[in-house]
N, CA, C and O atoms as a CHARMM CRD file, in Angstrom:
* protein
*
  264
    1    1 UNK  N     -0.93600 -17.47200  -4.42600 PROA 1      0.00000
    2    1 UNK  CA    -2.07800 -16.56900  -4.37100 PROA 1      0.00000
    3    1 UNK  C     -2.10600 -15.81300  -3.04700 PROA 1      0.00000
    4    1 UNK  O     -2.79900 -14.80100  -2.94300 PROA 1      0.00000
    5    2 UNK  N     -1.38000 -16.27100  -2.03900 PROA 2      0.00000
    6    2 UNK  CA    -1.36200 -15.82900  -0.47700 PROA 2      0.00000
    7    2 UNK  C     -0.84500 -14.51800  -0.47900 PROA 2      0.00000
    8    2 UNK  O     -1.39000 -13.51500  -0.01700 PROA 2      0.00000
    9    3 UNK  N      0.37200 -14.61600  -1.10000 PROA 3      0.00000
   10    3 UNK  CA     1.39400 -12.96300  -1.35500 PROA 3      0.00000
   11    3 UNK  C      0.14900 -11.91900  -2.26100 PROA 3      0.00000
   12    3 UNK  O      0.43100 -10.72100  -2.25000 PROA 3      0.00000
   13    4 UNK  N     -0.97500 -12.25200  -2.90700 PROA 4      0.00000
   14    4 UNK  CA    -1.48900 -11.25700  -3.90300 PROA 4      0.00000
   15    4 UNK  C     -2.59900 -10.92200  -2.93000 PROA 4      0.00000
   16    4 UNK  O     -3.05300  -9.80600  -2.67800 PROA 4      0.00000
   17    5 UNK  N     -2.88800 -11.88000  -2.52100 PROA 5      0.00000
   18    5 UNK  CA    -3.96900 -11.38500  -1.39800 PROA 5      0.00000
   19    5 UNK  C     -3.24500 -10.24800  -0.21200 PROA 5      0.00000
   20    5 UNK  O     -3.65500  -9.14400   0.14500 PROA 5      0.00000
   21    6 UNK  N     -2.33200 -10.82300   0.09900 PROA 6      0.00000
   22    6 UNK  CA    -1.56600  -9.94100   1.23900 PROA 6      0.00000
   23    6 UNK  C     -1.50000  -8.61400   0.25300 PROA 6      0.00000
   24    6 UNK  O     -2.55700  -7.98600   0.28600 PROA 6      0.00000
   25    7 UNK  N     -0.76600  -8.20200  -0.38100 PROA 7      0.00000
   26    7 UNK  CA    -0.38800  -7.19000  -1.22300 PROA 7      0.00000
   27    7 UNK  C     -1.61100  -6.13700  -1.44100 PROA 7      0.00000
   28    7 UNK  O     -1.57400  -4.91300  -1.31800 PROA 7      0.00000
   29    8 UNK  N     -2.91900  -7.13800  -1.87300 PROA 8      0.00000
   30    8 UNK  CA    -3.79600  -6.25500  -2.07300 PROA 8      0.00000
   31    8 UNK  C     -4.24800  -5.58300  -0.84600 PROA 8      0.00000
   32    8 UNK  O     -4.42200  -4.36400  -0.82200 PROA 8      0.00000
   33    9 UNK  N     -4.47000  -6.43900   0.30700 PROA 9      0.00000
   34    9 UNK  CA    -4.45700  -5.36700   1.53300 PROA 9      0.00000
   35    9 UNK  C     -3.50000  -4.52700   1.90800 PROA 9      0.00000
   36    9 UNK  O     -3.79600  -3.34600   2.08900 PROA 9      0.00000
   37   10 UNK  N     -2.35000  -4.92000   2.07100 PROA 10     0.00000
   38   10 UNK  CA    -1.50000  -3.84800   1.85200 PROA 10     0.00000
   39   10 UNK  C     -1.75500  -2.38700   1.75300 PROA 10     0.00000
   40   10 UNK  O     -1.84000  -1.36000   2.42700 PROA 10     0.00000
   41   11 UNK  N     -1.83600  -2.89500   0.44200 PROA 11     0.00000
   42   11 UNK  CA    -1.61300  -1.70400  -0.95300 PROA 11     0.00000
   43   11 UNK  C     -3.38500  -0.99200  -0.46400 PROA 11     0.00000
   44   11 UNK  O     -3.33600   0.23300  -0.57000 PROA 11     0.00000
   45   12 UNK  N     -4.63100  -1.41900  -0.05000 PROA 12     0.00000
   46   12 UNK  CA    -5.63800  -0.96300  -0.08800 PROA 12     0.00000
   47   12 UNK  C     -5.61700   0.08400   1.38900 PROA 12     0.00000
   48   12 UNK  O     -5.86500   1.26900   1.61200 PROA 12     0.00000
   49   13 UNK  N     -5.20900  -1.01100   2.14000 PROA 13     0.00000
   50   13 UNK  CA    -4.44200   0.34800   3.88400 PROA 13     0.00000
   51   13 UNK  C     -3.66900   1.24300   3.47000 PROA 13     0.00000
   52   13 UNK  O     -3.80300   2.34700   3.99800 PROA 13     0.00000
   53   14 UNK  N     -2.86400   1.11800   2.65700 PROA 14     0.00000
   54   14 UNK  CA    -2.13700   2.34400   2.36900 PROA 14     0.00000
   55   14 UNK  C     -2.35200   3.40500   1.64000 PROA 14     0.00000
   56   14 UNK  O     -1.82200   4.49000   1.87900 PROA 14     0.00000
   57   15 UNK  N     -3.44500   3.10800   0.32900 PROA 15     0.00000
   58   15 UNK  CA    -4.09400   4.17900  -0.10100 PROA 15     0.00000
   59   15 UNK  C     -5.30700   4.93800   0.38800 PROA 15     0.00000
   60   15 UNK  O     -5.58100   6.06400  -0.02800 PROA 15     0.00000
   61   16 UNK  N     -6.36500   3.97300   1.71200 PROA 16     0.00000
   62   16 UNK  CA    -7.18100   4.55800   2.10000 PROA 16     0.00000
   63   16 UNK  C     -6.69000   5.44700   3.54900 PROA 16     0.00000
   64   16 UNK  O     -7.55400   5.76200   4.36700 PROA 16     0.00000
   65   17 UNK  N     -5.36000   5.77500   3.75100 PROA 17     0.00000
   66   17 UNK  CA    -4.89700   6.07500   4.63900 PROA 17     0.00000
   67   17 UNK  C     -5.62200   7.23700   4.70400 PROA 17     0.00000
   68   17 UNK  O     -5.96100   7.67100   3.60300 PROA 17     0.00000
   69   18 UNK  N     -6.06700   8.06500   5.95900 PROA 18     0.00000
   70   18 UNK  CA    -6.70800   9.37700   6.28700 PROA 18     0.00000
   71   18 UNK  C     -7.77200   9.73700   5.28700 PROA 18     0.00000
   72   18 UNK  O     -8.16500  10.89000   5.10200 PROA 18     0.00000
   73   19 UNK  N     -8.19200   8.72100   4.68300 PROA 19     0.00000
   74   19 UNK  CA    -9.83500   9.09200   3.60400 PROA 19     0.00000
   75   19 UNK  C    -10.66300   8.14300   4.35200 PROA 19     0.00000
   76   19 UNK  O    -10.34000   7.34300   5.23100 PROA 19     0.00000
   77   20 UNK  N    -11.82800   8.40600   3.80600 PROA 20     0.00000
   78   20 UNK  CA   -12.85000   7.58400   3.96700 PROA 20     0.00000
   79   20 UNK  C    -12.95500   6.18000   3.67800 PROA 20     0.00000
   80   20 UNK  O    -13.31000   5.20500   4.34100 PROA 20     0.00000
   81   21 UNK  N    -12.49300   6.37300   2.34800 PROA 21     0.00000
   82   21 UNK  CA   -12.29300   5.55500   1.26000 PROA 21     0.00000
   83   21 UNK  C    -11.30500   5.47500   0.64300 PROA 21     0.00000
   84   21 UNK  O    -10.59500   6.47800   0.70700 PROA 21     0.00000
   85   22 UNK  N    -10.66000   4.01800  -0.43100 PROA 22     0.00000
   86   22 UNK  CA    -9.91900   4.28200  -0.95000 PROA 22     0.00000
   87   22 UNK  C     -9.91700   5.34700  -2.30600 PROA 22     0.00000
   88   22 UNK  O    -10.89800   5.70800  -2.95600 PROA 22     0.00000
   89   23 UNK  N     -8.59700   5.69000  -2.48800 PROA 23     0.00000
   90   23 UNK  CA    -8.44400   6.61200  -4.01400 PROA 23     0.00000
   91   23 UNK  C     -9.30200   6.04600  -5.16100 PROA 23     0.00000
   92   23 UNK  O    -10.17600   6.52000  -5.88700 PROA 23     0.00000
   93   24 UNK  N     -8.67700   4.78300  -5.03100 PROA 24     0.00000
   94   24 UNK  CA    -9.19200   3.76500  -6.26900 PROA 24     0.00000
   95   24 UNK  C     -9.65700   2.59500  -6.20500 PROA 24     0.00000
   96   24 UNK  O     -8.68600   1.85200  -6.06200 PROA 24     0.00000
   97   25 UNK  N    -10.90900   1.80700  -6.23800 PROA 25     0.00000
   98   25 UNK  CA   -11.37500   0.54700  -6.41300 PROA 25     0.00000
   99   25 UNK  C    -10.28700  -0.62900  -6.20500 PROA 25     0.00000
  100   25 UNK  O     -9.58800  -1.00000  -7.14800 PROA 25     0.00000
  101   26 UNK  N    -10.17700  -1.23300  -4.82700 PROA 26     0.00000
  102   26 UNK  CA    -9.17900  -1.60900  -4.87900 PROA 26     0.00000
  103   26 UNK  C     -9.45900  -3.22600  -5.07200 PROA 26     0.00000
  104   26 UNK  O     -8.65300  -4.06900  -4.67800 PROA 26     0.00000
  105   27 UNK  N    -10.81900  -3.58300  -5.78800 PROA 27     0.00000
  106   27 UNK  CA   -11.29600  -4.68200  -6.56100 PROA 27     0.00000
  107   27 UNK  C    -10.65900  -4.59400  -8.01400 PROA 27     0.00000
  108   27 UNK  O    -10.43400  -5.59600  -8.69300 PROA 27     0.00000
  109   28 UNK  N    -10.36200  -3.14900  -8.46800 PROA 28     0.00000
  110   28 UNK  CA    -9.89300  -3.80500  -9.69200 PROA 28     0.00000
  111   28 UNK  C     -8.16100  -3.86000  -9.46600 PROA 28     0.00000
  112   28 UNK  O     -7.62300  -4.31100 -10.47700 PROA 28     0.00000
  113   29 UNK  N     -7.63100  -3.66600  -8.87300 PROA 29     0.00000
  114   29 UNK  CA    -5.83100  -3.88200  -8.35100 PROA 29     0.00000
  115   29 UNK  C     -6.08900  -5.87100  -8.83000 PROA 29     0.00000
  116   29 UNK  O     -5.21500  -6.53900  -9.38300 PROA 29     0.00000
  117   30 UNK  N     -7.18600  -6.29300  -8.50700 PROA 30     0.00000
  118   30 UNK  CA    -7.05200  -7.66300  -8.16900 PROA 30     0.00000
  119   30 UNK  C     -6.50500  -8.09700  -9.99100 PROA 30     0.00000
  120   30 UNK  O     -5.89800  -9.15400 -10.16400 PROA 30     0.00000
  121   31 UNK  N     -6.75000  -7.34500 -10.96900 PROA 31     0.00000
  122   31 UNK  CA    -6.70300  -8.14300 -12.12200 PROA 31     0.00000
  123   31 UNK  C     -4.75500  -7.49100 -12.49100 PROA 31     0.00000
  124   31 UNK  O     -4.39300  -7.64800 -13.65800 PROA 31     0.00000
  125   32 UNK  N     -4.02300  -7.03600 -11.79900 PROA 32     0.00000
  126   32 UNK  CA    -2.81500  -6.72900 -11.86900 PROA 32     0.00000
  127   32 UNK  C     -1.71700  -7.84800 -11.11400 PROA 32     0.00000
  128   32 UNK  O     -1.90700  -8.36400 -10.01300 PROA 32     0.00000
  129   33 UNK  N     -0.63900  -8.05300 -11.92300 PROA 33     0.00000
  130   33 UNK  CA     0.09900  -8.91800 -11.66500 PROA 33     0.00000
  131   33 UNK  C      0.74400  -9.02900 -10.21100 PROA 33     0.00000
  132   33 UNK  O      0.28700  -8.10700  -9.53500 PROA 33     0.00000
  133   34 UNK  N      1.63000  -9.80600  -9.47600 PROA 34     0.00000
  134   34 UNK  CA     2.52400  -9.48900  -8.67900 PROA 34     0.00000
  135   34 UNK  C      2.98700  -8.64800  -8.43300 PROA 34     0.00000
  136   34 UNK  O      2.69800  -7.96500  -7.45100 PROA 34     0.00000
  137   35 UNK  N      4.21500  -8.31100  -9.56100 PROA 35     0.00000
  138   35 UNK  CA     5.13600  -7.67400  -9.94900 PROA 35     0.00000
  139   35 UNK  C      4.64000  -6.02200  -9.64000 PROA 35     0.00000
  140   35 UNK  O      5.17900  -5.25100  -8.84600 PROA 35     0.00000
  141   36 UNK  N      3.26300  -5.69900 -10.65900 PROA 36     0.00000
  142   36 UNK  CA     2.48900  -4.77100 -10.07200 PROA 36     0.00000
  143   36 UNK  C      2.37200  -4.54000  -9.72200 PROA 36     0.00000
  144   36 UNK  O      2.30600  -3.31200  -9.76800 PROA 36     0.00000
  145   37 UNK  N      2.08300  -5.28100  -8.57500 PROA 37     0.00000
  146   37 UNK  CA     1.11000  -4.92100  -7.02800 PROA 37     0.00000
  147   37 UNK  C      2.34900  -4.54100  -5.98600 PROA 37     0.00000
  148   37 UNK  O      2.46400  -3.67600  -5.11800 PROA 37     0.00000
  149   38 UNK  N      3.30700  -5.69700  -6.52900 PROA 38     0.00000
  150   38 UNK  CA     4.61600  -4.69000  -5.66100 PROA 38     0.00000
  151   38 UNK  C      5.52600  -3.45900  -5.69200 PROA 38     0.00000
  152   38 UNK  O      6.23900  -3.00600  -4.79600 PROA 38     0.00000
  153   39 UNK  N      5.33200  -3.04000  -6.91400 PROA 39     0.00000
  154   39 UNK  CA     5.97400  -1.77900  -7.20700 PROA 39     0.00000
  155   39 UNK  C      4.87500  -0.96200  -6.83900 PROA 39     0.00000
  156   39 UNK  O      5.30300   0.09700  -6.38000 PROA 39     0.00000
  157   40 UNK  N      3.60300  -1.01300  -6.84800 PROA 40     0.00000
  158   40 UNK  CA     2.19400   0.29200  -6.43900 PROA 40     0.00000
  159   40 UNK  C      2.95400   0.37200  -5.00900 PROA 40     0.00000
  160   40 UNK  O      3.49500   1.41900  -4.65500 PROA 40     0.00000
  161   41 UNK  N      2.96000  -0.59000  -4.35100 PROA 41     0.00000
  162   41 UNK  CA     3.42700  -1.01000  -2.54800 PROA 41     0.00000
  163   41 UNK  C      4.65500  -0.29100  -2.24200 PROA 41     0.00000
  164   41 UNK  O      4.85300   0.33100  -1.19800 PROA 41     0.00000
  165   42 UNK  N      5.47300  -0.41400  -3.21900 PROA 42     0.00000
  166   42 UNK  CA     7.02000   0.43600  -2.95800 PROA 42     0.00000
  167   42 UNK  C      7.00700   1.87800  -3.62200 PROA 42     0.00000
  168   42 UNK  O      7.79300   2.72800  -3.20500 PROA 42     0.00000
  169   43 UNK  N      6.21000   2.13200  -4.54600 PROA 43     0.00000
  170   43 UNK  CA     5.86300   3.59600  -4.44300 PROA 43     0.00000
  171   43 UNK  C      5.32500   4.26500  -3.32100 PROA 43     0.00000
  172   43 UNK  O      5.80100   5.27400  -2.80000 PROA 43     0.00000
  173   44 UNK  N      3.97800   3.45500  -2.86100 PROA 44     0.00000
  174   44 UNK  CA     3.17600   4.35900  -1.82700 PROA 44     0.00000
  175   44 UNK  C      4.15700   4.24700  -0.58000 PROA 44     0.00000
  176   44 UNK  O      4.17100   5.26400   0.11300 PROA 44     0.00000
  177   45 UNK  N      5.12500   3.02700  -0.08800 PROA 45     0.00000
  178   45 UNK  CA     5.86400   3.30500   0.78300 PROA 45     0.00000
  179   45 UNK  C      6.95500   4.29900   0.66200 PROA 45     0.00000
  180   45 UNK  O      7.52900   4.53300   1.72500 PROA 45     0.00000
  181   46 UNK  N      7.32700   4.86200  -0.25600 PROA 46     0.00000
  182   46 UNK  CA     8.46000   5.56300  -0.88700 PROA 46     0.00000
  183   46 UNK  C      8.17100   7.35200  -0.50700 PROA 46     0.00000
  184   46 UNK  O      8.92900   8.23300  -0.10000 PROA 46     0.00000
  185   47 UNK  N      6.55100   7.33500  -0.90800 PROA 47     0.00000
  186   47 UNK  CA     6.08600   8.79900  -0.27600 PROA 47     0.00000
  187   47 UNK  C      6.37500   8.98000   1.07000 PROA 47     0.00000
  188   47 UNK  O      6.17900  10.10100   1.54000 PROA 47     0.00000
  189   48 UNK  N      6.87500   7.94700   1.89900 PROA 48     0.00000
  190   48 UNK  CA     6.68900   8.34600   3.11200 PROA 48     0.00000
  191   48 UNK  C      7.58100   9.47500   3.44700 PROA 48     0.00000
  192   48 UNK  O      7.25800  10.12600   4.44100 PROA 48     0.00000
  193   49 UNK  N      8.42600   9.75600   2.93300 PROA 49     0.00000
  194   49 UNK  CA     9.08400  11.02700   2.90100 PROA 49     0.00000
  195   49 UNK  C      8.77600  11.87500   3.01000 PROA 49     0.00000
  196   49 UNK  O      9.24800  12.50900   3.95400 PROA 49     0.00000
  197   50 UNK  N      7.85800  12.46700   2.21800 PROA 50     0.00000
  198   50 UNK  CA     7.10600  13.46200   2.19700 PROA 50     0.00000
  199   50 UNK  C      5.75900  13.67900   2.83000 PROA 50     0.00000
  200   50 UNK  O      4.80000  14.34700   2.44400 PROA 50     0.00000
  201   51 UNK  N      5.98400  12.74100   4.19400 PROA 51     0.00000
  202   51 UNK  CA     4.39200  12.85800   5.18500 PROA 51     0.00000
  203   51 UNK  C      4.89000  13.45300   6.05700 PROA 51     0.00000
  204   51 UNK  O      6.09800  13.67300   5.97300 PROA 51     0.00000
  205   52 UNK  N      4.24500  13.86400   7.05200 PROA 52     0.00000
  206   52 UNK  CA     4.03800  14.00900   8.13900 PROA 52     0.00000
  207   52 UNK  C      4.56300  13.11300   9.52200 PROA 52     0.00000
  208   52 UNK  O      4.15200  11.96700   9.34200 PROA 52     0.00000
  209   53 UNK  N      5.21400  13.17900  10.66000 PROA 53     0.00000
  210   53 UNK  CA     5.97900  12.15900  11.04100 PROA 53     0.00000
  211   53 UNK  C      5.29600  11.16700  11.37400 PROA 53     0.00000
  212   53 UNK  O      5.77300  10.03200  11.33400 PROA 53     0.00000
  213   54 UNK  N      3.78800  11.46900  11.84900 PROA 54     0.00000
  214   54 UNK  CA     3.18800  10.97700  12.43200 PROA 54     0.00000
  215   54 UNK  C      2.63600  10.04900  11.65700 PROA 54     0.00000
  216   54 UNK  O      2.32300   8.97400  12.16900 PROA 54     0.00000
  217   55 UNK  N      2.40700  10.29500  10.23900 PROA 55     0.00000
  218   55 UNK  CA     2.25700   9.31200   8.97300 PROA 55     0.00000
  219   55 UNK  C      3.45700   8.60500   8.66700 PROA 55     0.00000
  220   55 UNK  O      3.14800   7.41500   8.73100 PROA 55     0.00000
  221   56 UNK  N      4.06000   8.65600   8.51800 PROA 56     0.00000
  222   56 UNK  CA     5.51800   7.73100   8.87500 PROA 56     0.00000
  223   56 UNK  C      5.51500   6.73600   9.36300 PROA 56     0.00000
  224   56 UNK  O      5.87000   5.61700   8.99100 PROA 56     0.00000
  225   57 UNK  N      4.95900   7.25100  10.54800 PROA 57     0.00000
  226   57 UNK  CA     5.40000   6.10100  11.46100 PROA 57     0.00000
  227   57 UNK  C      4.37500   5.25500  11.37200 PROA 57     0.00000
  228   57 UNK  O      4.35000   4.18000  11.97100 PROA 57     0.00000
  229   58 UNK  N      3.25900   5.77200  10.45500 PROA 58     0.00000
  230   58 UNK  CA     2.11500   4.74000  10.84200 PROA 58     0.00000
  231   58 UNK  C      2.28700   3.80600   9.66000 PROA 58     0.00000
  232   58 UNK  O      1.79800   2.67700   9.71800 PROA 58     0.00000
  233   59 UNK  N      3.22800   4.38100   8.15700 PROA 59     0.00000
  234   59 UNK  CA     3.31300   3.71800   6.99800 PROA 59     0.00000
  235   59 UNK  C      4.70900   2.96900   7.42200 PROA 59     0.00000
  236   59 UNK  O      5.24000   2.40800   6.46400 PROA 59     0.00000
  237   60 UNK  N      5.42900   2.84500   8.70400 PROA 60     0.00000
  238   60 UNK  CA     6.42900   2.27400   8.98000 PROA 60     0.00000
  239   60 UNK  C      5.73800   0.47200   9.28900 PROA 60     0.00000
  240   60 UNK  O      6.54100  -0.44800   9.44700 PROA 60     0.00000
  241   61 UNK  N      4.88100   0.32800   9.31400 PROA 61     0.00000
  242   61 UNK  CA     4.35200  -0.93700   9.83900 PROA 61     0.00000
  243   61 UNK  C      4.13900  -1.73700   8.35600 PROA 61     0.00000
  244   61 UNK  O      3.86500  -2.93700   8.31400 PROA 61     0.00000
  245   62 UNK  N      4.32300  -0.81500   7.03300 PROA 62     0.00000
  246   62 UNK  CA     3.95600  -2.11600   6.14600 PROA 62     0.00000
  247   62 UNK  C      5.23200  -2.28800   5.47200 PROA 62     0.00000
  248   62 UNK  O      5.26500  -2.71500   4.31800 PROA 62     0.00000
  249   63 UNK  N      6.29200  -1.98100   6.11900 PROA 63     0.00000
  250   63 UNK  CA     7.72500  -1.85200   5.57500 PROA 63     0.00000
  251   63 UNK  C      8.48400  -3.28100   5.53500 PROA 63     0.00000
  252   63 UNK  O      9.28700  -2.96400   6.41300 PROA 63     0.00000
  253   64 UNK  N      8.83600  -4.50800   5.23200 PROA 64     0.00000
  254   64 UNK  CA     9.07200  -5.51800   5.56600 PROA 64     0.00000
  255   64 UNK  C     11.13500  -5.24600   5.65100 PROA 64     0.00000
  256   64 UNK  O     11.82500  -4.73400   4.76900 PROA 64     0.00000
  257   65 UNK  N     11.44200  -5.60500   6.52900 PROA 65     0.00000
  258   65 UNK  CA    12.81300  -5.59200   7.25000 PROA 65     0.00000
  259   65 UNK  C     13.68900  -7.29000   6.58100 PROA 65     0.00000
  260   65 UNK  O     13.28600  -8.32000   7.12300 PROA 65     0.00000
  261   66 UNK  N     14.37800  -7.38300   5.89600 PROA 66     0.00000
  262   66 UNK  CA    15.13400  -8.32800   5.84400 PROA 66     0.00000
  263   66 UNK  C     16.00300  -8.52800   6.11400 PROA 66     0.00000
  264   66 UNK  O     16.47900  -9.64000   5.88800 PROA 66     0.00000
């Protein structure tokens, strides 16, 4: 349950990035699987391409290095 909790913050910093708020209720992410929650995580890290450098570097911190 530790990894779904992590994930959901994650995934909730990364969509409320430069809003107020998040895009989407990130209470209901909670009823989505693992598997889920890690591919939303490797999409929104995947845009980083297409930011700004300065967003980059700030979406460079939820990048895990193995």
């Amino acid at each position: 349950m530790k990894e779904k909790e992590l994930l959901l913050q994650e995934i909730e910093k990364l969509m409320s990035y430069g809003k107020d708020e998040p895009t989407i209720n990130p209470s209901l992410l909670e009823f989505l699987d693992i598997q889920s929650l890690r591919n939303i995580k490797k999409s929104l890290e995947n845009k980083v391409g297409t930011l700004s450098e300065d967003d980059k570097e700030w979406l460079e911190q939820f990048k895990k290095y193995e």
